[in-house]
Structure formats: C-alpha cells, structure tokens
C-alpha positions as CSV (number, residue, x, y, z in Angstrom):
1,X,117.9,73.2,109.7
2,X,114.6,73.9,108.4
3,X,113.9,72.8,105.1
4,X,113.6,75.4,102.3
5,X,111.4,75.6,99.5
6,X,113.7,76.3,95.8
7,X,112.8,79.8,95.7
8,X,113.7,80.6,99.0
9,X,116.9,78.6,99.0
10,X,117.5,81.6,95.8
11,X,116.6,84.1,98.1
12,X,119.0,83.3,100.3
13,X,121.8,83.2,97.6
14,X,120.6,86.4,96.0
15,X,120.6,88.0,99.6
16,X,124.6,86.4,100.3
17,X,125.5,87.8,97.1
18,X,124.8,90.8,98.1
19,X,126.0,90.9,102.0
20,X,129.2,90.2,100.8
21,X,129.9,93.6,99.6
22,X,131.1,95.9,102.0
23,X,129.0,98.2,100.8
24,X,130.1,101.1,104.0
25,X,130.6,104.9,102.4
26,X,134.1,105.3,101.5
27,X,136.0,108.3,99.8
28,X,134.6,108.8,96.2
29,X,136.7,107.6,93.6
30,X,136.2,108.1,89.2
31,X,133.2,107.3,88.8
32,X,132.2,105.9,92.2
33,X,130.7,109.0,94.2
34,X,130.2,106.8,97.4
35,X,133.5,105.0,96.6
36,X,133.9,101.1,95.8
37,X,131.5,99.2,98.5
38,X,128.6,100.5,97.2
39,X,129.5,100.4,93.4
40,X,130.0,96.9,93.8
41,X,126.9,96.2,95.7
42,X,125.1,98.1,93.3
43,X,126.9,95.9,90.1
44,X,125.6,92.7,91.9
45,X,122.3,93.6,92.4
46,X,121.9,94.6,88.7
47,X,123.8,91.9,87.6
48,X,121.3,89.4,89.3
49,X,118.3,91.4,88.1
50,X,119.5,90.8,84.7
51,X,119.6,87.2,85.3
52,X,115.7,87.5,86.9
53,X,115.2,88.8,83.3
54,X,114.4,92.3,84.8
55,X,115.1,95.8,82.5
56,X,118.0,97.5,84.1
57,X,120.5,101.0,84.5
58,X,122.9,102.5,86.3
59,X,122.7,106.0,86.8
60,X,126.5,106.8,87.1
61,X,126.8,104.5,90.6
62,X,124.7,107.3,92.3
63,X,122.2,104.5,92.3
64,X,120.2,102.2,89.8
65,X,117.3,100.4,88.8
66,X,115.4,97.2,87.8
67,X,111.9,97.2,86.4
68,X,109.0,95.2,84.8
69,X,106.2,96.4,83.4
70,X,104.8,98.9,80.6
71,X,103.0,101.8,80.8
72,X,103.8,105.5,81.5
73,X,103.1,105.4,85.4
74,X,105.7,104.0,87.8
75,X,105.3,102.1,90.9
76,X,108.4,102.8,92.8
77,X,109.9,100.1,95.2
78,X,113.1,102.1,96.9
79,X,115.5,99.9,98.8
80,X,118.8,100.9,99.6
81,X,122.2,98.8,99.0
82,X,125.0,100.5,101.5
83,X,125.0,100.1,104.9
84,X,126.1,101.0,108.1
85,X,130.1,100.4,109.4
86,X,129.6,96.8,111.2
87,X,131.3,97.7,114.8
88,X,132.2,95.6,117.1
89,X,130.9,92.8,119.2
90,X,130.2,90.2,115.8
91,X,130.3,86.3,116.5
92,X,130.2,85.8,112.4
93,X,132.4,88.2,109.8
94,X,129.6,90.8,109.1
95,X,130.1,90.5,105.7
96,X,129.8,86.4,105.2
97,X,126.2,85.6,105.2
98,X,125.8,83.0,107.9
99,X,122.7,80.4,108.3
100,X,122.0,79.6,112.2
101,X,119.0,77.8,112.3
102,X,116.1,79.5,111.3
103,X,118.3,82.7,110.7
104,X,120.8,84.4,108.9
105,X,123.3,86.7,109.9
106,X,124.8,89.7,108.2
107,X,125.0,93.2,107.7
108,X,122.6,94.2,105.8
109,X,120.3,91.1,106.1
110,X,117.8,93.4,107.7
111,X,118.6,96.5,106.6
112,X,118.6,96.9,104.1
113,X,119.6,94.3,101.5
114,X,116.8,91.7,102.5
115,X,114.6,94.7,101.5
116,X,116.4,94.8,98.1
117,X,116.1,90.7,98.2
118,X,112.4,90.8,99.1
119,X,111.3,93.4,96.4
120,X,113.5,91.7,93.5
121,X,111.3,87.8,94.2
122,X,108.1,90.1,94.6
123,X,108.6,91.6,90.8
124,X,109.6,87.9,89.9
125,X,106.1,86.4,90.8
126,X,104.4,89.4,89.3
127,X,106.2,89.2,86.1
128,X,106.4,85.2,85.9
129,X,102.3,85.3,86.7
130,X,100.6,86.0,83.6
131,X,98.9,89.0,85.2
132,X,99.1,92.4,82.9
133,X,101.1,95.1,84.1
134,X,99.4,98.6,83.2
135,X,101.9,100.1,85.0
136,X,105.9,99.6,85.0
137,X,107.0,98.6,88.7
138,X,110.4,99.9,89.3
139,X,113.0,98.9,92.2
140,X,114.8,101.8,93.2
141,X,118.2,100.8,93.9
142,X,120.1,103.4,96.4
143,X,123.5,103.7,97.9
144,X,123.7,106.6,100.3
145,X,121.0,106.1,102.5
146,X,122.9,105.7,105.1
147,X,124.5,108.8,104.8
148,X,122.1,111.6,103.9
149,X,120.3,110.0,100.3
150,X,122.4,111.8,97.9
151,X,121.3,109.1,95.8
152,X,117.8,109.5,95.6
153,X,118.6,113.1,95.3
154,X,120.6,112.3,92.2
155,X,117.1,110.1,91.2
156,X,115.3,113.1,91.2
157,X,117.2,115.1,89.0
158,X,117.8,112.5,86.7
159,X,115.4,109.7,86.8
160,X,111.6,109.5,86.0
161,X,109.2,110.0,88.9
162,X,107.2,107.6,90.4
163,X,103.4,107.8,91.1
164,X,103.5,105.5,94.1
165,X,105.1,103.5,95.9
166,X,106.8,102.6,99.1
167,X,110.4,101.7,100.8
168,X,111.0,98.7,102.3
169,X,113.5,100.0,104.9
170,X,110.6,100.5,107.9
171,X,108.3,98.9,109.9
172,X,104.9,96.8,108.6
173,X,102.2,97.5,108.9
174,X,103.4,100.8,107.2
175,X,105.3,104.4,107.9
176,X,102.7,107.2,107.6
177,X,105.0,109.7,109.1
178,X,108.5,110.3,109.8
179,X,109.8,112.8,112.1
180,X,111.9,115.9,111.0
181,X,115.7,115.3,111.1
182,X,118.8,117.8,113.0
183,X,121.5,117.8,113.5
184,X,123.4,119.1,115.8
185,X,127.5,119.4,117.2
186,X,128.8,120.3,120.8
187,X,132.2,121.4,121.5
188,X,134.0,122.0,124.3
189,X,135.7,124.9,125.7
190,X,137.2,123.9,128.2
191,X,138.4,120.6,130.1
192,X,140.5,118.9,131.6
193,X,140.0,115.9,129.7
194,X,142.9,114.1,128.0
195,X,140.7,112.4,124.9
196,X,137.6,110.8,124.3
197,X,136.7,108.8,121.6
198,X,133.5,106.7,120.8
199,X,130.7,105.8,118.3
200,X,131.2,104.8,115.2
201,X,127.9,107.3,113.0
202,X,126.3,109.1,113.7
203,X,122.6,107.9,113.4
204,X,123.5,105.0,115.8
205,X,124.0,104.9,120.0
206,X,127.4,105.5,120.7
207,X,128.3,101.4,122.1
208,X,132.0,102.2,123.1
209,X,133.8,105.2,124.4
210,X,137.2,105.8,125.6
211,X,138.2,108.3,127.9
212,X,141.7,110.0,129.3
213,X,141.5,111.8,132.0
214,X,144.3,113.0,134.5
215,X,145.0,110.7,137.8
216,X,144.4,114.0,139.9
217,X,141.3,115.2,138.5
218,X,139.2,112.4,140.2
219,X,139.3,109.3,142.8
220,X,139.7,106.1,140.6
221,X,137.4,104.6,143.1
222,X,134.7,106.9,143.4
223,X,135.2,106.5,139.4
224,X,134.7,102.9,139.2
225,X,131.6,102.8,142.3
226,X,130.3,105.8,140.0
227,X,131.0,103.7,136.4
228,X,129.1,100.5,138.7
229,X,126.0,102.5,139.2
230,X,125.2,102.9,135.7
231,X,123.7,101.1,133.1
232,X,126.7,100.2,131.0
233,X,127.0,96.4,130.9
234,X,131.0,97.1,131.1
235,X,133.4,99.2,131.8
236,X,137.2,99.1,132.9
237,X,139.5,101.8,134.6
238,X,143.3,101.8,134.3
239,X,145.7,103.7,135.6
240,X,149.2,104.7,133.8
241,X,152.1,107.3,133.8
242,X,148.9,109.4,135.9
243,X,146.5,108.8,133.3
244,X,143.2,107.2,134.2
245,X,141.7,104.9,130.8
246,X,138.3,104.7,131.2
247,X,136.9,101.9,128.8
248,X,133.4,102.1,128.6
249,X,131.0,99.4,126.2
250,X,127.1,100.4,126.1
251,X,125.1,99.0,124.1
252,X,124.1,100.3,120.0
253,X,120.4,101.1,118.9
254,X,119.2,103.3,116.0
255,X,119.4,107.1,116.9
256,X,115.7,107.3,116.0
257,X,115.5,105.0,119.4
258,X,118.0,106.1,121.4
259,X,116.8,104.8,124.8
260,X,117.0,101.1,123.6
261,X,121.0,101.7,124.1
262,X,123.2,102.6,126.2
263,X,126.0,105.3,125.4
264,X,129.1,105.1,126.4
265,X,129.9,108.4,126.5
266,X,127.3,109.6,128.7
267,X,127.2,107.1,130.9
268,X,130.9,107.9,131.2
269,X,130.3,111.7,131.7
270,X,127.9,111.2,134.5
271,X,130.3,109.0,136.2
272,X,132.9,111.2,136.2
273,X,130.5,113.9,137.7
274,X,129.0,111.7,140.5
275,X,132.7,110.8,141.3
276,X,133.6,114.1,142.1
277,X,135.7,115.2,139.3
278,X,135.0,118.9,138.7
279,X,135.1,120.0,134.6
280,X,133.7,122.8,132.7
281,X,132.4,119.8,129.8
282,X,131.8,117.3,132.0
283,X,129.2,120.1,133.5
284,X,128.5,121.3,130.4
285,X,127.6,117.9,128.8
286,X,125.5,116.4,131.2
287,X,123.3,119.6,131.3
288,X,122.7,120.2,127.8
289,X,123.0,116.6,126.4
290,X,123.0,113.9,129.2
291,X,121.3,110.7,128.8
292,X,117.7,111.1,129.2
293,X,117.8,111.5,125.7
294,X,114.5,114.2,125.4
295,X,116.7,117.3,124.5
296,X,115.3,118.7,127.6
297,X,118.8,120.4,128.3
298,X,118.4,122.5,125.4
299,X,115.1,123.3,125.7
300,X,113.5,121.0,123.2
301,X,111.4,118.6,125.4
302,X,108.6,118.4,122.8
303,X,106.0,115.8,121.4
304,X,102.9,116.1,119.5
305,X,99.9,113.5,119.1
306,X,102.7,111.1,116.8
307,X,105.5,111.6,119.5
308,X,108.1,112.5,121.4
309,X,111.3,114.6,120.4
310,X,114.4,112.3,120.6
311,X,118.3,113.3,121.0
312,X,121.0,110.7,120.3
313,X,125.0,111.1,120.9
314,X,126.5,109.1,118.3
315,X,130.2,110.1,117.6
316,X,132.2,111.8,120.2
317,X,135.9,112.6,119.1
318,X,139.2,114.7,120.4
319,X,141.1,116.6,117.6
320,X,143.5,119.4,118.7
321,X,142.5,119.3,122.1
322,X,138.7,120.0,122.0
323,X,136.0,117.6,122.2
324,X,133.3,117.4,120.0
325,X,129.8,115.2,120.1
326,X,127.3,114.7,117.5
327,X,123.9,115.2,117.9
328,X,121.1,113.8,115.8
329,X,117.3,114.5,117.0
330,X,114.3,113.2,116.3
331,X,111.8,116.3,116.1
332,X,107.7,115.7,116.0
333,X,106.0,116.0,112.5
334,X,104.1,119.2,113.7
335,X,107.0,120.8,115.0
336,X,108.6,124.0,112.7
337,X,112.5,124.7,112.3
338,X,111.4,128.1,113.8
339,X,110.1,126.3,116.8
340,X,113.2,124.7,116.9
341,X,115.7,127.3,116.9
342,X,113.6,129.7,118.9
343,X,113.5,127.0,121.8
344,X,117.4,126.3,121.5
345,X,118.7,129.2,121.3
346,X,119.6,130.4,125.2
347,X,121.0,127.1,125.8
348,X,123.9,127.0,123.0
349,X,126.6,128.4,124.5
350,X,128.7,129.4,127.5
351,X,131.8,129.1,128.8
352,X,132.1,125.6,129.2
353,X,130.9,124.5,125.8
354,X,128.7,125.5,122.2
355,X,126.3,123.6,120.4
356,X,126.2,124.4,116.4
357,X,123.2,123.9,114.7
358,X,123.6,122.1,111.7
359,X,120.6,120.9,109.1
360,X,117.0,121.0,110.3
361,X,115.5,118.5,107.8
362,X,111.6,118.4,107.3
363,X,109.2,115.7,108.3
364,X,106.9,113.5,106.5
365,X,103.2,112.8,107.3
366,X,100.1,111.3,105.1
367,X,96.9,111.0,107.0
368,X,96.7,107.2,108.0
369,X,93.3,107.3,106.0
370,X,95.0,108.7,102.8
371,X,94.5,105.6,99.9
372,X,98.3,105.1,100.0
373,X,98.3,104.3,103.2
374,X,95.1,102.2,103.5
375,X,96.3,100.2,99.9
376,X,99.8,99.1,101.8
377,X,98.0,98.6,105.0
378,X,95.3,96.6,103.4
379,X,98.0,94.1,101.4
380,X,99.6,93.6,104.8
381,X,96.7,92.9,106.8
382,X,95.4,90.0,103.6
383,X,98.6,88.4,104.3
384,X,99.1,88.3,107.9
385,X,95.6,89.1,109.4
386,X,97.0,91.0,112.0
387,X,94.5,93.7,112.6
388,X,95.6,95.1,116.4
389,X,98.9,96.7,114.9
390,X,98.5,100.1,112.6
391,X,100.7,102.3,110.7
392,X,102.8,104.4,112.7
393,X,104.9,107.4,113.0
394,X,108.4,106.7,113.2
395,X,112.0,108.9,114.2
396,X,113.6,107.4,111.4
397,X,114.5,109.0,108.2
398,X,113.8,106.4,105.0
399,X,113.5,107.3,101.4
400,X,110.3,108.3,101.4
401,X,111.4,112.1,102.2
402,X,113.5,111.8,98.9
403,X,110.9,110.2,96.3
404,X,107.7,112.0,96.3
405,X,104.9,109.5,96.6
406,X,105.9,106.9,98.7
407,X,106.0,105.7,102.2
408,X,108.0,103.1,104.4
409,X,105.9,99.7,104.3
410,X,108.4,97.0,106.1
411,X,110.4,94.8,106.1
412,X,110.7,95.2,110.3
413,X,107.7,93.0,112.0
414,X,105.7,94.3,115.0
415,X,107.8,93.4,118.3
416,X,111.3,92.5,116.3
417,X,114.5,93.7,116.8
418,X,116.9,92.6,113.8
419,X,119.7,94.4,115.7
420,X,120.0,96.8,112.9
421,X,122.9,99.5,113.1
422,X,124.2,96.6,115.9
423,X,126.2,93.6,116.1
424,X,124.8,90.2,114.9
425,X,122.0,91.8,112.4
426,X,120.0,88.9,111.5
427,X,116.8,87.8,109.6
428,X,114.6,85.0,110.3
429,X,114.4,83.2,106.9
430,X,110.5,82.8,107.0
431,X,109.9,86.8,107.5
432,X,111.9,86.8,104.1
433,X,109.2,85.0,103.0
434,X,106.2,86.8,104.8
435,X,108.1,90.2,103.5
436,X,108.2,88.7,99.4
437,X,104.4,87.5,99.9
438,X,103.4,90.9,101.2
439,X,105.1,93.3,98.8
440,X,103.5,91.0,95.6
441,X,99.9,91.9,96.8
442,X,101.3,95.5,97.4
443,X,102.3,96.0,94.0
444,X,99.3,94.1,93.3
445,X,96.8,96.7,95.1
446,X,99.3,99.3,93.6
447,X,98.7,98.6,90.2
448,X,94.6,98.6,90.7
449,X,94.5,102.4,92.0
C-alpha cells in the first residue's frame, strides 16, 4: 500500500466514520424528517467536528453546521451527508469503507462524504494556520440532496445566509451552470405486459429491469436474437407456466449522463418490438421515451451554446396492472418552462400511453468571467496547473440552486469516473488530498474578495 502521511491516514478515518452510516432516505420518524440514516450521519459528522475543535448545530436533523471564523459574512462550504440506495453488483459491503491499493471504496466516498471529509481538513489548516479569519467559513452540512434538497430549503428559512461559497458535490475546475431540472411520469394504457420492474431512483440509469410477458405475445427466440443485439452486457429469458422472464442488467450512470449507461428497461422494450411482439406501450414507449435519450419523442430535442437537453428512465414499476416510468430531464440553461410545455404538449397522450408533467425546476448560470467563478477557478488552477480544462455547465442538480451565492467547485477530476450513483464508488486516496489542498486556497481566495 502506499504510505500515508498522519493527516491523511485521519482523513481516511474521518471519511469511514462516516460511510458507515447508511445514510439512504428512509420514512421520517420524531424528529428525524429523512428518517435515521441520515440523522446518524449527520450526528457523526458534528460529533467529529467537535473533536476538530470546530463551532457546531443541528438545525432539527434537517441538516447542520460546522464553522470557524468571526465576522458577520459567511463563506459557505455545502456538502451533503445522504446518499444514494447502493444497488447491486458491489464486490465490498457499500457501507464498510474498504482500502484497495491506492483507493477506497464506499458509498459515499465520492459523493458525497469525501466532499464533507475534504472541506472539514480544509477548515482544519485554515484555523490551525495562524492566518486571520475576517470572515466565518461555514460547512453546510445537508441530508436530502439526494432527494430534492429539502434541507437546504429548511437552511434558508432558518439559517444565516452565506455571501459565497461553493459545493463540493461537482466537477473541478468549477460548475458555472447547471441545467434546469423535470420531471416527468409515463403510464400505460394499455398492454399486454404481465410486470416490469427496474431502477432503483430516480436520478440514476435504470441498471436492472425485469419483465413478464405472455408466452404467446412473442417468439422467445426472436426475443433472445432481439435482447443479443443490444447493448445490455446481460440478459436471460425463461420460460414458465406460459410466462416469458425477461432479466435484463444494463449498466447505472447519473441521470444528468444518461448515455454513459445502459437501461434495462429500454433496451428491453426495443427488444420486444424488433422481436415481433405487437403492444400498445411497447409502441408507445419506444416512441416517446426510447433510448436515444434526447427527448426527441416528445418534442424536446433541444440545446443551447452550454448543451444538449437529456432524458433518463430511472424507475419503471407495475402497481394494479399499469406500468409507470420515471422521467427526469436535463433541460438547457436558456431554455423556459414555457418552451418546455409548449414543445411537449402534442406528444403526451394517446391511446397507448400519457406522460404527466411533474416539476419544471429552474437552471443556474454565472457568466464564467463573473469573480466567483474566476476566484474558484484561479485556486484550482495554483494547485494543479492544469490550464486546458474550464468550468463547465453541467445536467446535474447540486446545492448551488438552493444557497444563493455559491457554485459547484469539485471534488470530481477532469476524465474520472468515481462510479457515483453505481456499484464499487471509490476514491483515489491522493485526489483526497489534491481536493483538501485545493479547497484551503479557495477559502483562502474567498476570504480576500
């Protein structure tokens, strides 16, 4: 193994302290609105920034903080604690911090609790370095993000706001936009399909799907040549008591990058179509939602100068005989909810199938040249001196569209995939590192403007 200095062997403890909460949404309980995983991940975390000597409070398990500092302006650092349901395909227990190497592996190790473990050593340094803090610097400590920031809505009303800032649940070297949010749920009308079930959220690829349909209603072969031809890396067909099973594994990937999956479920629908099988929601699917993933079926192929629109299946469910699929898209910053539902509209319903519309969220953009931007951007480039890389617009959603005044800055390096919202999330140790170095001169460049 590599050898590790002392403070990053504490990293590494702080950061398996806190992966082993399962800190998934569950039912709210007293006084635990996002029920116990995340109360207990949020106890931790202020526990150990007690122990870093850090100010601290819980507001009610909506979420907390931990801060340093004096002053009346706040730098905000807002890093979320919860995360998303582990699913399947793990070679370690998702919630047991594991050391291969030069990596760890966990949920959460990327995203986003090596954020959380990254900001809490940055405030260390600061506070154990001498240097005068005009400002206070306050980590923002979340637990919903995951499932629509209720937290940070709870901040808003209740907490002090912050004058700047940033989240490190992105991409360096910085998140100057982030494209508007829908949502979006199809139902069928009519089928002949039996059940299918698949996904696991909704803001991720749907990885597995499995499907009943009726011996008679297509050729098992032409099924599994038709299942062959696609890009799912497996699939299985069995045949019982005139049921065919269709087991179908894809591959996960974050909703806001749909095409670096594969989904089950639509793989599986065009299957059953090119084998022959004749369905009003088969049809009805594979026109309005298919897997080209550019919401051209429902008339929203779009993109501005920052992107393209995106559409990701994640959930797809049978309850009382209809069949219902999740939507979430990715829309371009310039693009209005009116343009949205104008462009929509004819293709929402027929026969075969409907589409509700659910919440059309807004998106976030700062000119790249705006002095938040440039004061993150510089800190990461002094660190690195990676010039050829530039802040970006994303499809994800972050904190930043819930506390005024920031913007996502990390902890994701150009060209890595940390597996986030996938199986074997991991971290290389010395980005932990790179991540803590960067976000002290951040602060650092924060506190001067």
């Amino acid at each position: 193994m590599i050898p590790l200095t002392t403070e990053l062997e504490n990293m590494l403890d702080v950061l398996s302290r806190l992966v082993k909460h399962n800190s998934v949404r569950t039912a709210p309980e007293a006084g635990m609105p996002f029920g116990t995983g995340p109360a207990a991940a949020l106890e931790e975390a202020l526990t150990i920034a007690e122990e870093m000597g850090f100010r601290t409070h819980n507001m009610e398990n909506y979420c907390g903080w931990a801060e340093i500092g004096q002053g009346d302006e706040i730098i905000g650092i807002a890093a979320h604690l919860d995360v998303v349901p582990p699913g399947e395909g793990w070679e370690t227990d998702p919630f047991t911090m594991v050391r291969k190497g030069g990596r760890v592996y966990g949920r959460g190790v990327a995203d986003d609790k090596g954020g959380v473990t990254a900001s809490l050593f940055a405030m260390k340094r600061l506070a154990d370095s001498g240097r005068p803090l005009n400002k206070r610097v306050r980590l923002l400590l979340g637990t919903a993000e995951e499932t629509g920031s209720e937290c940070m809505e709870y901040y808003a009303v209740h907490g002090e706001p912050v004058a700047c800032g940033f989240t490190p649940d992105g991409s360096f070297p910085g998140i100057h936009g982030e494209k508007g949010g829908t949502s979006m749920t199809a139902y069928s009308k009519k089928t002949a399909i039996l059940s299918m079930n698949g996904g696991f959220v909704t803001n991720a690829v749907c990885s597995r799907c499995v499907t009943e349909v009726p011996a008679d209603a297509v050729d098992e072969q032409a099924l599994r040549a038709a299942l062959a031809q696609t890009e799912l890396p497996e699939s299985t067909v069995t045949c019982e008591g005139g049921v065919l099973r269709i087991d179908a594994r894809g591959v996960a990937a974050h909703a806001s990058t749909p095409l670096a999956g594969v989904n089950a479920a639509g793989c599986t629908m065009r299957a059953l179509a090119e084998a022959g099988m004749k369905d009003p929601f088969v049809d009805f699917y594979n026109e309005r939602i298919g897997t080209a993933c550019d919401g051209a079926g429902i008339g929203l192929k779009m993109a501005d100068d920052w992107g393209e629109l995106t559409l990701n299946n994640g959930i797809v469910k049978t309850e009382n005989g209809a069949i219902s699929c999740t939507l979430d898209l990715r829309t371009p910053v310039t693009v209005t909810e009116q343009q949205i539902r104008s462009a929509c509209a004819p293709f929402l319903e027929d026969d075969r199938g409907r589409i509700e519309i659910g919440e059309i969220g807004k998106p976030l953009f700062y000119p790249a040249d705006s002095p938040l931007v440039q004061c993150l951007y510089r800190a990461y480039v002094e660190v690195t001196g990676d010039t050829e890389n530039r802040p970006m617009v994303i499809g994800g959603g972050t904190y930043a569209k819930h506390v005024p005044g920031i913007i996502a800055f990390g902890c994701a390096f150009p060209g890595v995939d940390n597996h986030i919202h996938d199986a074997n999330e991991y971290l290389d140790v010395d980005e932990l590192e790179r991540q803590t170095e960067i976000y002290v001169r951040a602060i650092e460049n924060l506190l001067d403007i």
